[in-house]
C-alpha positions in Angstrom: 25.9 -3.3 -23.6 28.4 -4.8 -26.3 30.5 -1.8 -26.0 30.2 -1.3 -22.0 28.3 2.0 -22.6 25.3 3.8 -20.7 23.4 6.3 -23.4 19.9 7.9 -23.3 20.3 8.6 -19.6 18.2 11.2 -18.5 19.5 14.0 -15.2 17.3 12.0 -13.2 19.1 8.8 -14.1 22.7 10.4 -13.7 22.1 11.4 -10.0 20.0 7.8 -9.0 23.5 6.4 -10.7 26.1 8.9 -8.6 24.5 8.5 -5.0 23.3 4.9 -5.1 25.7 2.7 -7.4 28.4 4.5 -8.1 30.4 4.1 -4.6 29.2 0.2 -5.0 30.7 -0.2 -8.8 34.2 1.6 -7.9 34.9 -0.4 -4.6 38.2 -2.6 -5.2 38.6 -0.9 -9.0 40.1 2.9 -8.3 42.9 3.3 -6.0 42.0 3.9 -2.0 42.3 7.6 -2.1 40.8 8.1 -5.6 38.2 6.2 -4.6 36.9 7.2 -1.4 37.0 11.0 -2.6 34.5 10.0 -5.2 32.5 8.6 -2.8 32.5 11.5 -0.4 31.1 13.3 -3.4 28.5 11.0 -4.1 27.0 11.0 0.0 27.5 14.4 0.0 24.8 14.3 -3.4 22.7 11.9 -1.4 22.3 13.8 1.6 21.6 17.1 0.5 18.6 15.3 -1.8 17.2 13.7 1.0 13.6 14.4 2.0 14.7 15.9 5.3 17.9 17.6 6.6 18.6 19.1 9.6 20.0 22.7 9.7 22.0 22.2 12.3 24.1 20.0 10.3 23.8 22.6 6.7 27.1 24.0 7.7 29.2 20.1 8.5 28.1 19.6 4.8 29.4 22.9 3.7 32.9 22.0 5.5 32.5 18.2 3.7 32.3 20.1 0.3 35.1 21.9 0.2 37.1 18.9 1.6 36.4 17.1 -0.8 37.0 19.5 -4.0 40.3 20.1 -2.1 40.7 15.8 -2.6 39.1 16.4 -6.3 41.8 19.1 -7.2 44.6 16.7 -5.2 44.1 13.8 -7.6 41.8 14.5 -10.8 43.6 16.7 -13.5 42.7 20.6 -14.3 40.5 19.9 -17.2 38.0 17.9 -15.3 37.3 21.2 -13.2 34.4 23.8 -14.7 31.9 25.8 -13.3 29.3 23.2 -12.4 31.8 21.4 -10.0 32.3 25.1 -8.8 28.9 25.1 -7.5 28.7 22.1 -5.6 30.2 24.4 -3.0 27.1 26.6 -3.0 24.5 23.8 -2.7 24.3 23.8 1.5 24.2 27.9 1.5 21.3 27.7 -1.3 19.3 24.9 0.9 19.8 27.0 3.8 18.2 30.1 1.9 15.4 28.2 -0.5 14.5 24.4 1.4 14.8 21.6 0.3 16.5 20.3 -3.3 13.1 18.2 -4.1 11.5 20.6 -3.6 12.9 23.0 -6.4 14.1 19.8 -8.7 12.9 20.2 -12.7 12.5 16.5 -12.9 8.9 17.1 -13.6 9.0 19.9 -15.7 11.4 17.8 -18.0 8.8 15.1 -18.1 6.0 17.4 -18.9 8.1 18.8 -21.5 7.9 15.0 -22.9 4.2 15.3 -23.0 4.3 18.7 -24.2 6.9 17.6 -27.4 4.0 15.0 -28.2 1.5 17.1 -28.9 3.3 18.7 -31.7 2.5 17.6 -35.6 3.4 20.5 -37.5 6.9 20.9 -37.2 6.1 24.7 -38.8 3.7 25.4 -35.9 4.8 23.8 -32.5 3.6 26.3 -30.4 0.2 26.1 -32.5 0.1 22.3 -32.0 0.9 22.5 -28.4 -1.9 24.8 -27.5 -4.4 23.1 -29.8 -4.0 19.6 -28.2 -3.6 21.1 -24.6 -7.0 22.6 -24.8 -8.2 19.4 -26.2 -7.1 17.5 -23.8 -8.4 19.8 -20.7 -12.3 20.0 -22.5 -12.0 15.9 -22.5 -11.2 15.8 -19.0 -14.0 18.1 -18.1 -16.6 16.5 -19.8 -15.0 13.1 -18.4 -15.1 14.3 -15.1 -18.8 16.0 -15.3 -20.5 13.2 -17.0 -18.7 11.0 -14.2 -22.2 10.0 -12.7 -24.3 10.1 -16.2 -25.8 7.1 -17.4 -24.1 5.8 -20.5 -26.2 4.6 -23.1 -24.6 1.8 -25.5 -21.8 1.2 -23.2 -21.4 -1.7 -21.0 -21.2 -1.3 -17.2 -18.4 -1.7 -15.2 -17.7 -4.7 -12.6 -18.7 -2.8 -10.0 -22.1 -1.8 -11.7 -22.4 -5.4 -12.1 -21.2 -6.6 -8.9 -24.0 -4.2 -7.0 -27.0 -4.8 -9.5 -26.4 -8.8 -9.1 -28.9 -10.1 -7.3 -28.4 -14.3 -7.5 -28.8 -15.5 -3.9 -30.5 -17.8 -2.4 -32.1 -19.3 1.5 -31.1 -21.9 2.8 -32.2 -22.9 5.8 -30.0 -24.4 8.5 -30.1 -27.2 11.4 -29.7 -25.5 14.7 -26.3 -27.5 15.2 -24.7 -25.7 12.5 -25.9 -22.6 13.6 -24.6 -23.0 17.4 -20.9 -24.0 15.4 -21.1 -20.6 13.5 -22.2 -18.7 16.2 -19.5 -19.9 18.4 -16.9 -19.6 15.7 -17.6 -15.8 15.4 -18.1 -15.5 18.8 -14.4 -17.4 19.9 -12.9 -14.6 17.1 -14.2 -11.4 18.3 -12.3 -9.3 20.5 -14.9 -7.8 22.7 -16.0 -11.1 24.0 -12.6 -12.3 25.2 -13.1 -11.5 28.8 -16.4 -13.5 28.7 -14.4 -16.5 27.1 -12.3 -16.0 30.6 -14.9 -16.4 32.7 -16.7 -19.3 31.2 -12.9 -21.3 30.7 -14.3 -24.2 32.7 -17.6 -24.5 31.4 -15.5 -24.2 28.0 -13.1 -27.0 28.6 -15.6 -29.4 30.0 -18.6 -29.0 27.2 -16.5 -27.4 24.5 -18.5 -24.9 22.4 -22.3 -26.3 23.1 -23.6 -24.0 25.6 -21.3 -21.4 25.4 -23.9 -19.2 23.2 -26.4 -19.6 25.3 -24.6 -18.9 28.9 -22.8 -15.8 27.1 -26.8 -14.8 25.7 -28.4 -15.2 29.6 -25.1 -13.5 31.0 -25.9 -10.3 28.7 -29.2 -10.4 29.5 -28.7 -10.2 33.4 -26.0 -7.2 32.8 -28.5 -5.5 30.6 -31.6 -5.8 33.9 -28.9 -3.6 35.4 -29.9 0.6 35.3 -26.0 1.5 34.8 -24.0 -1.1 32.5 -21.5 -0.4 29.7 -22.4 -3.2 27.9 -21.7 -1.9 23.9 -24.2 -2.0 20.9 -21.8 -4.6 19.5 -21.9 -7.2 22.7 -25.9 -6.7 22.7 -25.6 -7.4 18.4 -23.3 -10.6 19.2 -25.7 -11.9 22.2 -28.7 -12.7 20.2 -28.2 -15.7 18.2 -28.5 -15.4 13.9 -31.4 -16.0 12.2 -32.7 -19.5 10.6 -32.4 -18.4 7.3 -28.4 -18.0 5.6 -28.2 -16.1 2.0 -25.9 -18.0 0.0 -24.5 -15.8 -2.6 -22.5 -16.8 -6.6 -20.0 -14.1 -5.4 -19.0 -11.2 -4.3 -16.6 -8.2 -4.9 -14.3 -6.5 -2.7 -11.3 -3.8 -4.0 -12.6 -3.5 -7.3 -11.7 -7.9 -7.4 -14.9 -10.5 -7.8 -15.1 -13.6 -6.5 -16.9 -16.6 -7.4 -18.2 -20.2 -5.2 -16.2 -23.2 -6.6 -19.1 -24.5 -8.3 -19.5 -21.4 -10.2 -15.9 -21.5 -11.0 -16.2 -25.1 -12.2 -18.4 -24.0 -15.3 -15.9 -20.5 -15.9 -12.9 -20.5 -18.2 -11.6 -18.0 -16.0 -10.9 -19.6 -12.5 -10.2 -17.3 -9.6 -7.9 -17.9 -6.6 -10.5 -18.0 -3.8 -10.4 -16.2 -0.3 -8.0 -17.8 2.8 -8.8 -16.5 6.3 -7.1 -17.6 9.2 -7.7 -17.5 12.0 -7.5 -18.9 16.3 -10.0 -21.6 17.3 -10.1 -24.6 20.2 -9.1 -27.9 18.9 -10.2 -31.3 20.6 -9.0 -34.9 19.8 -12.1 -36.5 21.2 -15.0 -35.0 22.8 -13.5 -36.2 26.2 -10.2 -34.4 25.2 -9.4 -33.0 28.8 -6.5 -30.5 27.0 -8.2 -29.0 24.4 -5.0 -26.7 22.7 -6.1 -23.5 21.0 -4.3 -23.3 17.6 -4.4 -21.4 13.9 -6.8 -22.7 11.3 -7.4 -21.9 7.2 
């Protein structure tokens, strides 16, 4: 950076430089006509490496290209021209004959060849060195992948081992108040029960969340006496009210992540950032709020 110079750059690097911020670093440095020739060049670089191209439009970029080499030869001297600018006038006839550049691109193969220039110890015997260590590194994978569901002996199991063999619950039972308050609150946020909650907006307003439960329970009940109803496996589920009994768990883990209670956290060195849920509920001032405002909660 002292002396204002770019090294070590790799093809890849060059082309992410000449279509993205190159036309951003010349603005208001090159003259007007130098520089919007080299920026004709460097969209006409970033459209034909773009996942998709229409073909209708192959032969506007062919006619763009040789515009623009015509501006090239106009204001750049003979020595800058050689083959490979040549070429650029070849690149929409080759797409319209072979696909797509990405497609066909070495970037990959150059990176393997990385990997492949790694393996090599004996500067005598690359080739040797190359194959020795490949076919180390395939037997490794197999055996990795076949002894994927063995039992390891001596090792210690993963989170997830842990998380699924944990079994540190624990009942506790519940006052029927609470319960009515939970089963409203899951009832209130499930989608399926919202033309219920329509129905019963009165009795709603005027006694809140009491006897919803049980007036959505007896109204399931009557639709299910009926021989043809659609009522769903999930509505019948969400009718009957949970049971007495609420396992408390330590934790629980959820996209390969764990998480702990607070009070478990307390006694951790560790501490863990906890779960936030929001979500819609009916919020009352009083219980002889007449407006009760629905309104988003944590």
């Amino acid at each position: 950076m002292k002396d204002l110079k770019l090294i070590n750059l790799k093809s890849h690097d060059c082309h992410t430089l000449m279509q993205q911020l190159l036309p951003v670093a010349i603005r208001g440095v090159l003259p007007k006509e130098v520089r919007n020739t080299i920026i004709r060049l460097c969209y006409f670089f970033n459209s034909i490496c773009s996942k998709i191209i229409d073909p209708s439009k192959l032969q506007q970029l062919q006619d763009e290209v040789v515009v623009t080499l015509c501006l090239l030869e106009k204001y750049f001297p003979p020595a800058f021209f050689d083959v490979m600018v040549h070429l650029t006038v070849h690149l929409p006839r080759e797409i319209k004959f072979c696909g797509l550049v990405w497609l066909r691109w070495m970037y990959s193969m150059e990176r393997y060849m990385k990997i492949l220039k790694m393996y090599v110890r004996n500067r005598h015997r690359p080739e040797g060195c190359i194959i020795e260590c490949y076919i180390v590194e395939e037997a490794v994978e197999f055996c990795s992948e076949y002894l994927a569901n063995a039992r390891t002996i001596g090792v210690p199991k993963g989170i997830e081992e842990r998380i699924e063999s944990r079994s540190g619950f624990k009942v506790i039972p519940t006052d029927y108040k609470t319960l009515c308050e939970a089963h409203y609150y899951v009832l209130q946020n499930t989608t399926v029960v919202d033309p219920y909650m329509s129905k019963n907006e009165k009795l709603l307003q005027a006694e809140h969340k009491r006897s919803f439960s049980s007036w959505f329970k007896r109204k399931i009940e009557t639709e299910l006496a009926r021989p043809e109803n659609t009522i769903s496996q999930q509505i019948r589920w969400l009718a009957h009210e949970p049971k007495r009994e609420v396992l408390s768990y330590s934790g629980y883990g959820i996209g390969g992540y764990y998480y702990n209670t607070s009070d478990h956290d307390s006694r951790s060195t560790t501490q863990n950032s906890g779960v936030m849920v929001e979500a819609e509920s009916l919020h009352m001032s009083t219980t002889k709020d007449k407006n009760p405002i629905y309104a988003n909660m944590l």
